[in-house]
N, C-alpha and C positions, 0 to 999 in steps of 0.2 A: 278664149285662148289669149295669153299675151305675151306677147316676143318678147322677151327681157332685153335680151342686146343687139343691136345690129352692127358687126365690121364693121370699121371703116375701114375704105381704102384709100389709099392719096392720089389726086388727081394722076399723077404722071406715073401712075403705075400700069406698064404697057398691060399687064394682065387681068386688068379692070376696064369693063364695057359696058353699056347697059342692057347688051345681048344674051350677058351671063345670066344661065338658071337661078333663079335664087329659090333652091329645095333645101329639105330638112337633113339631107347629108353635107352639104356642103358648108364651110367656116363662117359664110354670111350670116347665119342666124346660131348665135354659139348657144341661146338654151332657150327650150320654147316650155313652159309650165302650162298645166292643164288644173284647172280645180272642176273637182266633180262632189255633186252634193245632191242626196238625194232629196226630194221636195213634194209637197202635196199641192194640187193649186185650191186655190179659195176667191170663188167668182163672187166677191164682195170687198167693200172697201172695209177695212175694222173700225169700229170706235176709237179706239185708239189715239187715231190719224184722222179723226173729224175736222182738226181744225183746217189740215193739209190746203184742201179743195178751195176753202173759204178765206184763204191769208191773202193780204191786201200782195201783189209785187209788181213789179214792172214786167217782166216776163217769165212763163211763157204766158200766151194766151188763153183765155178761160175756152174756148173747145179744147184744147189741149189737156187740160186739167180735166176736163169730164173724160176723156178718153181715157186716160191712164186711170182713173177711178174705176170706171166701167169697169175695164180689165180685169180688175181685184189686187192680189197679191198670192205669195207662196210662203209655205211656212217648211220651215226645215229644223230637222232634229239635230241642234247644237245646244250647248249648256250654253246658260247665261249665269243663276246663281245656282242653280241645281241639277248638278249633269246628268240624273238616272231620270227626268223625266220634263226636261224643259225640252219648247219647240219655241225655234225663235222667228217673229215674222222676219219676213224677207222682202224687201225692195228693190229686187237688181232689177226684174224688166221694167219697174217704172221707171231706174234710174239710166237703166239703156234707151229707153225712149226718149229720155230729156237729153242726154246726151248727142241720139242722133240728131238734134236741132240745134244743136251749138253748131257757129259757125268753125271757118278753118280757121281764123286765128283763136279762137274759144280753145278749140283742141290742141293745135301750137303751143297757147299760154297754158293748158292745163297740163299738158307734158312736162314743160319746162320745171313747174313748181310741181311738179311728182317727182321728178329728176333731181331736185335741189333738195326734195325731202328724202329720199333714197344714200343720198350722197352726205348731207348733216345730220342727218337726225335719226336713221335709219341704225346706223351701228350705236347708240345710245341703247339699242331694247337687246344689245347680244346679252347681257346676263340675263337671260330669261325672265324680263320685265317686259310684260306686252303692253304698257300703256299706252307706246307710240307706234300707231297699226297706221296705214296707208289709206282706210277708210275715212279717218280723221281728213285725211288732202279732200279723200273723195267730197265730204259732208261740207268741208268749205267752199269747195268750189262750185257746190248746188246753193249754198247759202248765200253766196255772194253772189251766182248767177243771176237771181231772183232781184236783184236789189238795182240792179242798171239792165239800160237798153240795149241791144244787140251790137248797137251801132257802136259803143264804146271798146267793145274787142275788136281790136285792130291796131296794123300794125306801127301808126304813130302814138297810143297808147300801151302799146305791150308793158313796155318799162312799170309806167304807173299799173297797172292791171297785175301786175305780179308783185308791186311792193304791197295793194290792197288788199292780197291774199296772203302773204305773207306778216302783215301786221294784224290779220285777222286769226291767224294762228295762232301768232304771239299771244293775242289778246284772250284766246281759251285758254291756252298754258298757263299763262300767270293770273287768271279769275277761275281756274279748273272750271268752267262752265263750258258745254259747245253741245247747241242740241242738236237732238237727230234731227235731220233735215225733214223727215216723214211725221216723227212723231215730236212736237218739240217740245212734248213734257219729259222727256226721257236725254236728261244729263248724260253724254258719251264719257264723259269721264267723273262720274258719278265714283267716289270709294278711295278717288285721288287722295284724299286729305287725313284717308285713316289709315294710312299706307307711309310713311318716312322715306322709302326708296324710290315710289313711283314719284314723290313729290320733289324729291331731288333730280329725275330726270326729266319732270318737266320742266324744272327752274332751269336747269342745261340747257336744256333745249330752246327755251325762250331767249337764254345768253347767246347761242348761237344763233340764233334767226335774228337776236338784236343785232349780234356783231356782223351777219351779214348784211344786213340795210346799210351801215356806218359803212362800206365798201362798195360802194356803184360800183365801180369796174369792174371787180370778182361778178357782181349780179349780170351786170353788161358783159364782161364773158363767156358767161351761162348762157345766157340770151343767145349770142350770136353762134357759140357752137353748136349747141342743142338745134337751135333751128335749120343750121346749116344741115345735121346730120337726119332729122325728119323730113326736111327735101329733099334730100338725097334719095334715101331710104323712098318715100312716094316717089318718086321720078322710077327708081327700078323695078320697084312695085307694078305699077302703070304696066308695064311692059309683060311682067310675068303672069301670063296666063294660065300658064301651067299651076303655078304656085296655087291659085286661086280656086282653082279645078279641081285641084288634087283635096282642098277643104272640105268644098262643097259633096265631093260628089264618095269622101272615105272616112272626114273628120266627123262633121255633122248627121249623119245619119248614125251614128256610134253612140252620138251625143244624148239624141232623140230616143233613142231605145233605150237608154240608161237612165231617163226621166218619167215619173211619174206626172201624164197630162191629162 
């Protein structure tokens, strides 16, 4: 599930508490998206993704890596170059696993530069150009994960820690190279270069992530409201136990029966 927006409110607005419900009718959550996709599981790790398990990085830790292997993966019926009969693997529970071991400011700074890519670079793909998908944020921020220690997300590195991911955008956009994090023989943007549209919207898009770095402030602004609105946002949270109940106990069991496990 993922909340697209959450209200704000202004502090001094008498009609904001953190006693207030925050449910699916009311203005705090103005749109909630569901993707539902059907899937088969496969209790094995692919060839594919051999080299996954075995890449030198700094984190996470090698039980870790055997765990998420164990597990396998899922394959689901989406085209890639052939839509009447391609099944494409799947990596989201590996990549919800890795995910839940990022710390809070991991999550903080991965917000941030999800948010910075929603807001630049996001309206670049309205002519029905998908080359710039929000998986591309995802695949950077597993790729860069890997590459420092835990202890470097935080909050006297935030700054640095999102211009790292930010120039490492860049640096797929303008070399079309960015592998899949799981498979990294497998070019994400693979087909760029025989394409004249897609190749003008990444060169945009590189202008724009350049010309945001050349502006700390706007970056530093981002920074400081974004995070303001994510503690917010937890702080009411915390509180709504309703909210949380009402997931658990009408979303997810809906979920579960519309999966093949």
């Amino acid at each position: 599930m993922n909340i697209v927006s959450f209200a704000q409110k202004e502090a001094e607005d008498p009609k904001y508490n953190n006693n207030e419900l925050l449910n699916f009718s009311e203005k705090n959550v103005s749109k909630i998206s569901i993707d539902f996709v059907f899937c088969l599981k496969c209790n094995f790790w692919p060839e594919v993704a051999a080299e996954w398990p075995k890449r030198e990085r700094l984190w996470p830790e090698q039980a870790t890596i055997k765990n998420i292997v164990a597990n396998g993966i899922h394959v689901v019926c989406k085209e890639l170059q052939h839509s009447a009969i391609d099944w494409r693997l799947s990596f989201s529970v590996a990549e919800i696993e890795i995910a839940k071991l990022w710390t809070t400011w991991q999550h903080y700074i991965y917000f941030i530069f999800k948010s910075l890519f929603y807001k630049y670079l996001k309206p670049l793909s309205n002519k029905g150009i998908k080359v710039i998908t929000s998986y591309l944020v995802k695949t950077v921020m597993l790729n860069v994960s890997e590459n420092f220690d835990q202890s470097w997300w935080c909050e006297e590195n935030a700054g640095e820690c999102l211009n790292v991911l930010l120039m490492t955008l860049i640096s797929a956009f303008e070399s079309r190279i960015l592998p899949h994090h799981f498979v990294s023989s497998f070019n994400l943007l693979k087909g760029v270069s025989n394409d004249r549209e897609a190749e003008q919207v990444l060169d945009t898009a590189a202008k724009e992530l350049n010309s945001l770095l050349l502006k700390p402030e706007e970056v530093a602004s981002n920074l400081s409201v974004t995070l303001a609105s994510i503690v917010e946002f937890i702080k009411v949270l915390e509180t709504q136990t309703a909210l949380k109940t009402r997931i658990n106990d009408e979303l997810l069991p809906f979920i579960k029966q519309s999966c093949f496990f």
